[in-house]
C-alpha positions in Angstrom: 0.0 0.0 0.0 1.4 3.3 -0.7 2.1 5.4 2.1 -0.1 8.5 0.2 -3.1 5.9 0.2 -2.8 5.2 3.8 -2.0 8.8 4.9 -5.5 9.6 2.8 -7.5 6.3 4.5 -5.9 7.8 8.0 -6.8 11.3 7.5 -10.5 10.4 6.8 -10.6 7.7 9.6 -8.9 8.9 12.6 -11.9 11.6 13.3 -14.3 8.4 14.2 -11.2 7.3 16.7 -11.6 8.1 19.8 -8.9 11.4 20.5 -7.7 8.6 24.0 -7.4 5.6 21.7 -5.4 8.0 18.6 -1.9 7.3 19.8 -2.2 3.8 19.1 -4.4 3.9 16.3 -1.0 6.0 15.0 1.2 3.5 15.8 -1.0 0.9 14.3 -0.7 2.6 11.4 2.9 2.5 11.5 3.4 -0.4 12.2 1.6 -1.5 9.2 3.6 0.6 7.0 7.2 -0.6 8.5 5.7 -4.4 8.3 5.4 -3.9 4.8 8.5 -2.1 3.8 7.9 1.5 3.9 10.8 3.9 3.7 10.5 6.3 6.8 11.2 8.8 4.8 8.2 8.3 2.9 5.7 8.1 5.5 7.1 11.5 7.1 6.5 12.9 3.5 3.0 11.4 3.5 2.0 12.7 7.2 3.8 15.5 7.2 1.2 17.2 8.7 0.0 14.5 11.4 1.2 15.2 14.5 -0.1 11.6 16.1 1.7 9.7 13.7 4.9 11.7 14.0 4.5 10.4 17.6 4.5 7.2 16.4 7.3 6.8 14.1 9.3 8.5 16.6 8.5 6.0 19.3 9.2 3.1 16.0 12.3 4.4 15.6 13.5 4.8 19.1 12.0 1.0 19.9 13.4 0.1 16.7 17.0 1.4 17.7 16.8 -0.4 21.4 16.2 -3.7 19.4 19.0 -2.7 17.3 21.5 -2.0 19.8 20.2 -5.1 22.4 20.9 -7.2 19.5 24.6 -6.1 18.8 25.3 -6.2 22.6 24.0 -9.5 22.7 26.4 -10.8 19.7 29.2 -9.2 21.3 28.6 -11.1 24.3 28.4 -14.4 22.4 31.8 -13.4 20.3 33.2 -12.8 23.7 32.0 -16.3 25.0 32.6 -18.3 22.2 36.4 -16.4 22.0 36.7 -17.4 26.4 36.1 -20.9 25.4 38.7 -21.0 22.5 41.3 -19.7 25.4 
């Protein structure tokens, strides 16, 4: 789906969301797009004007990052294992 089809299906939508239940009606959205290979880029483009899911690729991205990073500690850590047991 393209990111200016779903920014258009959003922007009609998110008024019969409740304004409590927006923020993760945003990162549902987001999610969505990210599952299915959406440049981030292309969503900011897209919402450029939607503060809620601005939110919500932020918090992607940050979540994203602290997967990222837990994932290269815990590699390092098995290196540094697998090099203890070679010693």
């Amino acid at each position: 789906m393209s990111e200016v089809v779903a920014s258009e299906i959003w922007g009609e939508l998110k008024r019969f969301v409740n304004t409590v239940d927006r923020a993760e009606a945003a990162e549902t959205v987001v999610q969505i797009l990210m599952d299915n290979d959406s440049d981030v880029e292309d969503i900011r483009t897209a919402f450029k004007g939607d503060t809620d899911i601005k939110r919500a690729l932020t918090a992607y991205l940050d979540n994203d990052k602290d997967y990222a990073e837990d994932e290269e500690e815990e590699e390092l850590e098995e290196e540094d294992e697998n090099q203890d047991w070679e010693n």
